[in-house]
N, C-alpha and C positions, 0 to 999 in steps of 0.2 A: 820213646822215639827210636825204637830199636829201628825202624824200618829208614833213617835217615842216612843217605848216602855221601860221602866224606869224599870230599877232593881235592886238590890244590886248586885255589883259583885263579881266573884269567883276565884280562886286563877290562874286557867286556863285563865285568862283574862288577869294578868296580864302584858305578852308581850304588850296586844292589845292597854290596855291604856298608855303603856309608849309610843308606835309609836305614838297616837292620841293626847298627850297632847305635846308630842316633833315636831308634825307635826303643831299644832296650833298656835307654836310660842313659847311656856313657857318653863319655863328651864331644861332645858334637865337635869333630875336629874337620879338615878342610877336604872335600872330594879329592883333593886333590892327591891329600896324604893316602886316600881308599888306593887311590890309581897306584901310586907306589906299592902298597902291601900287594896288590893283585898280577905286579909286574916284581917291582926288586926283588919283594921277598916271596912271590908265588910258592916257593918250593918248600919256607918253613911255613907258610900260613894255613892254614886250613875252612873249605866252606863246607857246612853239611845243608845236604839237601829232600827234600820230601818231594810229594807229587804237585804241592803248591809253589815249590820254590824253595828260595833259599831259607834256611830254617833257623841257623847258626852258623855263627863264624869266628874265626880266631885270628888274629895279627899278632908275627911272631915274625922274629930276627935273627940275626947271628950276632951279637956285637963285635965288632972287633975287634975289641980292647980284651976281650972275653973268649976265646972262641969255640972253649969248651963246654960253652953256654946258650941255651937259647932262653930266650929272653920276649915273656906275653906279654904285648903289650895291652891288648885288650882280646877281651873273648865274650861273645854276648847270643844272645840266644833268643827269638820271637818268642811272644805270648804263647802260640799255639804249642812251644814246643818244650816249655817251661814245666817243671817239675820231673822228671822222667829221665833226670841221670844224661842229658845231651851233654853239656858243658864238661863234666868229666870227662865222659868218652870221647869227647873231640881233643883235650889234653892227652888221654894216650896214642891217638891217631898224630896228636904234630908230634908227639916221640916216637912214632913210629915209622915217621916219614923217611925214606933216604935221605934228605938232606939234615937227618938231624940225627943219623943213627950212632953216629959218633959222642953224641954229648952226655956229659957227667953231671949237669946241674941244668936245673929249669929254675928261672927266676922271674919274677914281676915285680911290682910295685901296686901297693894297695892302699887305701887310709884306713884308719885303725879302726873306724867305725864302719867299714863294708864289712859287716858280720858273714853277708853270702859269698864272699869273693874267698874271705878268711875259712869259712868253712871248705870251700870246691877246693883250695888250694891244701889245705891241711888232709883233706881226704883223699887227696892224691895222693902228699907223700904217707898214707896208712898203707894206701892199694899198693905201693911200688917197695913199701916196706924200708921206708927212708925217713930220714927227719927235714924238716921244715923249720929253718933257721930263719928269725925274727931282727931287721935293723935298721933304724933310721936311714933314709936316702936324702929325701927331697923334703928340707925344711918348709913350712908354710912362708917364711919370708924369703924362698927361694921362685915361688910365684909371681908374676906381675899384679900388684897392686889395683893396677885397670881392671884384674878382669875379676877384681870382685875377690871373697875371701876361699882358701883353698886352703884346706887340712894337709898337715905334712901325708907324705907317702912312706911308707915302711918298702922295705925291700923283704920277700918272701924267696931263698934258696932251698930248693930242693935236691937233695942229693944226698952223698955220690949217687950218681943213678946207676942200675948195675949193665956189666959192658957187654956189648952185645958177644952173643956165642956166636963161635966159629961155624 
């Protein structure tokens, strides 16, 4: 997917990325949350696009509690566009965004059995030549019960990332 073109996206997009990220498996969370990533955090998130559209996309933040951190919340990536090293290089594209140029650590949350998310993420911090620290977050009886059973989330830090040159 070299030929996939990487943007910040726009509030117009919103539909697109909730079908795309709901299509790739991940959890189907509420349009409405799309609309926020495509507006609040337009400037950490990232969509990649082909000649058919939207191909992949990434939801990302700043926390605030954190703010040397950006923080994926999900990154998911079409059928079409699967195998071909997308999902990596859209992780170096949201670190390479201005509004992330500043940050020392990339962080997400994963469950212990997403072997692919564990791999994309661990093969980041290879490329970036950083380590990838491993920690409980989100207890599985930290979930609502209503919605059915949910494996804890590990928290996945990578860093220090190195600072950008003058």
């Amino acid at each position: 997917m070299g030929d996939a073109r990487m943007r910040t996206p726009e509030v117009s997009d919103g539909a697109a990325v909730w079908s795309l990220l709901s299509e790739a498996g991940l959890d189907r969370n509420s349009p409405y949350a799309y609309l926020l990533v495509c507006t609040d955090f337009a400037e950490t998130s990232l969509i990649a696009e082909d000649d058919q559209g939207p191909v992949g996309a990434v939801a990302a933040y700043r926390p605030p509690t954190r703010p040397e951190a950006v923080f994926v919340w999900q990154v998911g990536v079409a059928d079409r566009g699967r195998g071909q090293g997308l999902a990596r290089r859209m992780l170096h594209e949201v670190l390479a965004l201005p509004a992330n140029k500043d940050v020392r650590e990339l962080t997400a949350t994963v469950t212990p059995d997403n072997e692919a998310s564990l791999r994309l993420f661990r093969g980041l911090a290879r490329d970036l030549g950083v380590e990838c620290r491993e920690k409980p977050r989100f207890l599985a009886e930290h979930f609502p019960s209503e919605a059915g059973t949910h494996e804890p989330e590990h928290e996945l830090a990578i860093g220090p990332l190195p600072s950008e040159s003058p």
